[in-house]
N, C-alpha and C positions, 0 to 999 in steps of 0.2 A: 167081156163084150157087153156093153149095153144095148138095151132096143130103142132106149129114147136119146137123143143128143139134142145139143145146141149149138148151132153154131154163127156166128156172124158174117159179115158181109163185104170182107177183106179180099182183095178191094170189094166191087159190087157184085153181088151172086148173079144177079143177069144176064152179067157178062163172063163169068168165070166158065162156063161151059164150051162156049165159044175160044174160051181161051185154052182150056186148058187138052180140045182135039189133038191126036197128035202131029197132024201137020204145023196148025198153026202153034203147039206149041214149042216145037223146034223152030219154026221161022221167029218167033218171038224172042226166044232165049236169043239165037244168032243176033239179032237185030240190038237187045240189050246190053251182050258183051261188047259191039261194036260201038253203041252209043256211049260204051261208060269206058272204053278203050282211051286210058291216059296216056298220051306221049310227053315226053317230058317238056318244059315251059320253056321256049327258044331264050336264054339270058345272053347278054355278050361275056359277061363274067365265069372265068371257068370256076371256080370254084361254085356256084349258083346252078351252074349245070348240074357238075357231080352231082351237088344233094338234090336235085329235084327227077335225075337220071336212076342215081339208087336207090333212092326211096322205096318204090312199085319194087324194085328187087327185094328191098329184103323184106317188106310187108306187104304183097300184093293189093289186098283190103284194106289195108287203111291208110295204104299209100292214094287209094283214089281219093279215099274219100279228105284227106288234108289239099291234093290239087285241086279237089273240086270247091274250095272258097275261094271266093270271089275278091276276098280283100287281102291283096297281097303281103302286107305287112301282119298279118295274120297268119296266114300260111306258110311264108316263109318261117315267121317267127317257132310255132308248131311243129314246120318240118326240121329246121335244126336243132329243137331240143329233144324231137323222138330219136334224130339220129345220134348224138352223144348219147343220150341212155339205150341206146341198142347197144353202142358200142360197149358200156357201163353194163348191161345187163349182158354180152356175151364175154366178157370178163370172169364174170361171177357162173357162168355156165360152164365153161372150160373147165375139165374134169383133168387137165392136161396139166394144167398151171399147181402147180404146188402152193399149200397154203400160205405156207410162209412166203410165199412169192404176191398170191394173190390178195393175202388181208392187206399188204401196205398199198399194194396199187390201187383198190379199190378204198381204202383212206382218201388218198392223196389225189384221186381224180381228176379234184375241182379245179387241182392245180393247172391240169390242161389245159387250161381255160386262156392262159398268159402264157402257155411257156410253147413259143411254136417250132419247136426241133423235139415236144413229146410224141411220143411211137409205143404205141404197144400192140404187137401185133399175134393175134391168138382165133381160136375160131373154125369153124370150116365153109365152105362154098362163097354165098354173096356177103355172108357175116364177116368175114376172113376179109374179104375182099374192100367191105367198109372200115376194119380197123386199119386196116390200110392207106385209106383215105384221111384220117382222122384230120391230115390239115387242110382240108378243102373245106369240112365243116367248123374248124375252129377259124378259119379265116371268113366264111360266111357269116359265122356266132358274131366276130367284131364290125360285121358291119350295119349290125338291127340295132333299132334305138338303144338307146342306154337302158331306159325302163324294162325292156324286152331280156338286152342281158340279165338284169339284176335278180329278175325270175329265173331265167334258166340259170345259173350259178347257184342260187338259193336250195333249186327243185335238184338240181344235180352233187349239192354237197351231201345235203340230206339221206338221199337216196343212197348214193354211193357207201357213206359213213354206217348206215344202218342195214348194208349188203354184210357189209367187214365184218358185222356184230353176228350177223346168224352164219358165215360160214361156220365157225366151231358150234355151233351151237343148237340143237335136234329142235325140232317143233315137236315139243311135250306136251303142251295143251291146246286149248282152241282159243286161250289170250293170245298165245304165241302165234296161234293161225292166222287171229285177225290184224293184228302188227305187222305181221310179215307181207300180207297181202295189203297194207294201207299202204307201207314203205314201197314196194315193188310197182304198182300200178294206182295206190290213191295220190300219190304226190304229183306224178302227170295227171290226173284230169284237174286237179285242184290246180297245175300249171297252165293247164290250158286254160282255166276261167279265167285265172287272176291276167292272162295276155288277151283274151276276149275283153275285159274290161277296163284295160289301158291302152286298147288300141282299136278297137272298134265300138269301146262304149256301150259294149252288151248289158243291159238293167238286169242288176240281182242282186238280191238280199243275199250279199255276202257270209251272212250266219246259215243263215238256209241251207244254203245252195254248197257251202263245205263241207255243213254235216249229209247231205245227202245223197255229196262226191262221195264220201266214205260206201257208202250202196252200192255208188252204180260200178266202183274199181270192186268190190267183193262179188261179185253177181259175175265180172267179167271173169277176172284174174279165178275163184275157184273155181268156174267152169271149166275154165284152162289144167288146173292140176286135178279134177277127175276124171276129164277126156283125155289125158296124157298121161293114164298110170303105165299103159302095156308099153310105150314106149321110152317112158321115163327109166321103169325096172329092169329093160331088159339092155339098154344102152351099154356099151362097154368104152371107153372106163364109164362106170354105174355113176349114174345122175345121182345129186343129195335129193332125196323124196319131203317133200312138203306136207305131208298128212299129219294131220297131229294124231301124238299115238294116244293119246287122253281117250279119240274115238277107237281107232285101229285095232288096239291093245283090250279091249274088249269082245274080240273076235278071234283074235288068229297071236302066236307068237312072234310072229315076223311077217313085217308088210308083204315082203313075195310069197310069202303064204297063201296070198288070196287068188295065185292063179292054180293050184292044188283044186284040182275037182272034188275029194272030196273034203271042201270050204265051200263048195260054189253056195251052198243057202247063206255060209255066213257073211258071203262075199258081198251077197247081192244087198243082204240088209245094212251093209257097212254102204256100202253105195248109198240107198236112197238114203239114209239117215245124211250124210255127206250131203246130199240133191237136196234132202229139205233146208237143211243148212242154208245151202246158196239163195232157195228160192226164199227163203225170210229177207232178202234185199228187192224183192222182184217189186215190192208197195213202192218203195221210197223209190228206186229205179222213175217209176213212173211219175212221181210228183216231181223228180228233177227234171228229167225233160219236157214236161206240161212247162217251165218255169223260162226257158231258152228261145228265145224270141230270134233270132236269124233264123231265117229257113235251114239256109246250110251248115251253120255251125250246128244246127237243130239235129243233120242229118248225117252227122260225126259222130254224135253222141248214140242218135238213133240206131244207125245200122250194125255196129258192133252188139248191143242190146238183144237183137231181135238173132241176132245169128247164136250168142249165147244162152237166149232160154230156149232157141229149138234144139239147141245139142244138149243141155241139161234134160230137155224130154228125152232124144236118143239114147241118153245113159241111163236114164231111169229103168227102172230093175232089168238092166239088160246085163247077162255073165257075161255076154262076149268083150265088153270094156278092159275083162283082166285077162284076156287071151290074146286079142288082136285089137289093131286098132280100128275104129267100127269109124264108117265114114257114111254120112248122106248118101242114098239112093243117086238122087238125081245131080248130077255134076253141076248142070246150069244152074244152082239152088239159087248160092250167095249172087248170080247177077242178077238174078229174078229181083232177091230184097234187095240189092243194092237199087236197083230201076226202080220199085214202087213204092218206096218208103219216103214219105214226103209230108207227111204230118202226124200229130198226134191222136187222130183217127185210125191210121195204119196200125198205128202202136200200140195204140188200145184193140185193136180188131186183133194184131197178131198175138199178144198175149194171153187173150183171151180165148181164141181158137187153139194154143197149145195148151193152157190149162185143162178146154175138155180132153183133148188127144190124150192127154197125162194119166187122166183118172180114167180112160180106161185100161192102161195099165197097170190097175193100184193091183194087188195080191191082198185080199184082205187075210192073210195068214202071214202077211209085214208085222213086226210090232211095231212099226210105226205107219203103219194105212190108216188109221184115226188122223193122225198129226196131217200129212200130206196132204188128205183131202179137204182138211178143214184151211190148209193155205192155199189150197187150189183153188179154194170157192171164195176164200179172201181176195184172191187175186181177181177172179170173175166179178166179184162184187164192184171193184175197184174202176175197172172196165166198165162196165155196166154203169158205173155212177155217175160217167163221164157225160154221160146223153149222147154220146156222136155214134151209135154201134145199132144199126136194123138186125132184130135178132130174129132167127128163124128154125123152126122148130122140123126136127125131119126121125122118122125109125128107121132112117138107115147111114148105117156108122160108113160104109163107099161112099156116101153122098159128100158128108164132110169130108173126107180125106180127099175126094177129088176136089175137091173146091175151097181147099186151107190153103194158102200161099206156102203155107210152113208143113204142107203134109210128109211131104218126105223125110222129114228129119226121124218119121216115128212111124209110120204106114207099115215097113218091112217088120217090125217088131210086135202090131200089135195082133 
């Protein structure tokens, strides 16, 4: 616990007291959920329905946030090629499917694409229920530009071909980390620019802005495989675990080792080591979306972002990650940042505010609490450098947490 903080003005401190009473801020929350309440897009087209009807099923978040563009041939474009790669990615998920079964189909994929009598149906709940579908989106896929196809078949050969490769194959180092994680989640956002820029004309240094996708997909996608160990390990049939054992193997003899109490110190330092990991993406994160000029394609990028470095604070030295699955305090969190995240003020304000929240977490009996803090204050630097952030100096650590957009994600822990 510290007695000095800092913290920013996300949104405006003036008004966050106001905000965050507890009448008004269930009336608020209510009001955000409703305001950002996607029904799906009246098409006359059935096929056009489905995919804009399952979307919000099988990605609640970031189903809003692909309806919420504005430019329809964008969005469409966006939503049928996250749908063929769900369906692609819960393929490769099914623990059901036998290898031999599943490295040809996840080969052969892209063939989908032409052959409209393919069915492969695998999965369980609304996933199940979209492989199901698959020709409503492949007959949607044929009717976007040509340009539009020629990305999603590229992004989807791609992807699929280098799923087939790591079924046999263990993540042994942390080269293998970073491939695995480019393949699975860098070739969709690097898809989404390259159809932002054939079809709505989004300005970008296409050098840039690729290497940069490679950040902002590792920042997401490892967030994802450290907030999903307790569930991943304890799954029956048992998930293939994505941890490279290059880190793991350093700690414990076997990854389910780390929910053995007593492991829990080694557990925890396999954790942040893992967190600082991720948060080495958090710079670059931020210079790519500084670079995104649509408001709302702005706010695609953005709000997955900010939902991923609060749950990277929530994991940070927290043991309960390898027990249970540890979840946000406050349930209305994600409509909160979905409702106020609207520039790169925001972004800079909210990263900036979980960076403090972060270090006062640190254990400095970590062997790596030097490391951490010193990208913590990389990151605060980064923020700070932007000019858009009133900073405000308080010795009291309640004041910030009442008044972080993002305190929940870390409040209960600290």
């Amino acid at each position: 616990m510290v007695s000095l903080s800092i913290m920013t003005n996300y949104p405006a401190a003036a008004h966050m007291r106001l905000y965050y009473s507890p009448v008004r801020r269930d009336m608020t929350a209510v009001a955000a959920l409703t305001q950002h309440s996607v029904k799906p897009l009246s098409r006359s087209d059935e096929h056009w329905n489905y995919c804009h009807e399952m979307l919000p099923q099988v990605s609640k978040s970031f189903g809003k946030l692909v309806l919420q563009l504005n430019q329809p041939k964008l969005r469409d474009s966006i939503c049928a090629m996250y749908l063929l790669l769900r369906n692609l990615d819960t393929i490769e998920d099914d623990m059901g499917i036998p290898d031999e079964v599943k490295i040809p189909t996840l080969h052969n994929y892209h063939h989908c694409f032409s052959d409209n009598d393919w069915k492969f149906i695998c999965g369980t709940n609304a996933d199940r229920e979209l492989t199901k579908g698959h020709h409503h989106i492949q007959a949607a896929l044929m009717e976007l530009e040509s340009s539009s196809q020629e990305i999603i078949y590229e992004v989807a050969k791609r992807m699929s071909q280098a799923m087939a490769r790591f079924i046999p194959k263990e993540i042994e180092t942390m080269s293998d980390y970073e491939e695995y994680t480019e393949y699975v989640h860098g070739l969709f956002i690097s898809g989404t620019l390259r159809l932002a820029h054939a079809l709505i004309g989004e300005d970008m240094d296409e050098d840039s802005l690729t290497f940069l996708s490679h950040s902002m997909a590792c920042l997401h996608q490892k967030r994802h495989t450290i907030y999903s160990y307790h569930e991943d390990v304890t799954e029956l049939p048992r998930r293939k675990m994505y941890w490279a054992r290059e880190i793991w193997s350093k700690y414990v003899d076997k990854i389910e080792d780390f929910q053995e109490e007593e492991n829990s110190v080694m557990a925890v330092q396999f954790l942040n080591e893992m967190i600082l990991n991720a948060l080495s993406h958090a710079e670059d994160c931020l210079d790519f979306m500084r670079k995104i000029q649509d408001p709302m394609f702005f706010r695609f990028y953005a709000v997955p972002r900010l939902d991923s470095i609060g749950e990277l604070a929530l994991c940070y030295n927290n043991p309960q990650i390898f027990t249970k699955t540890v979840k946000p305090k406050n349930s209305d969190l994600k409509a909160r940042i979905f409702n106020r995240t609207k520039t790169m003020r925001d972004v800079y304000g909210a990263f900036y505010d979980v960076s403090c929240l972060m270090e006062t977490k640190v254990n400095n009996d970590d062997p790596r609490a030097g490391e951490i803090l010193s990208k913590l204050e990389a990151i605060k630097h980064k923020c700070m450098s932007s000019g858009t952030l009133c900073i405000y100096v308080t010795d009291s650590l309640c004041v910030i947490c009442e008044l972080s957009l993002l305190h929940s994600f870390v409040i209960v822990y600290l």
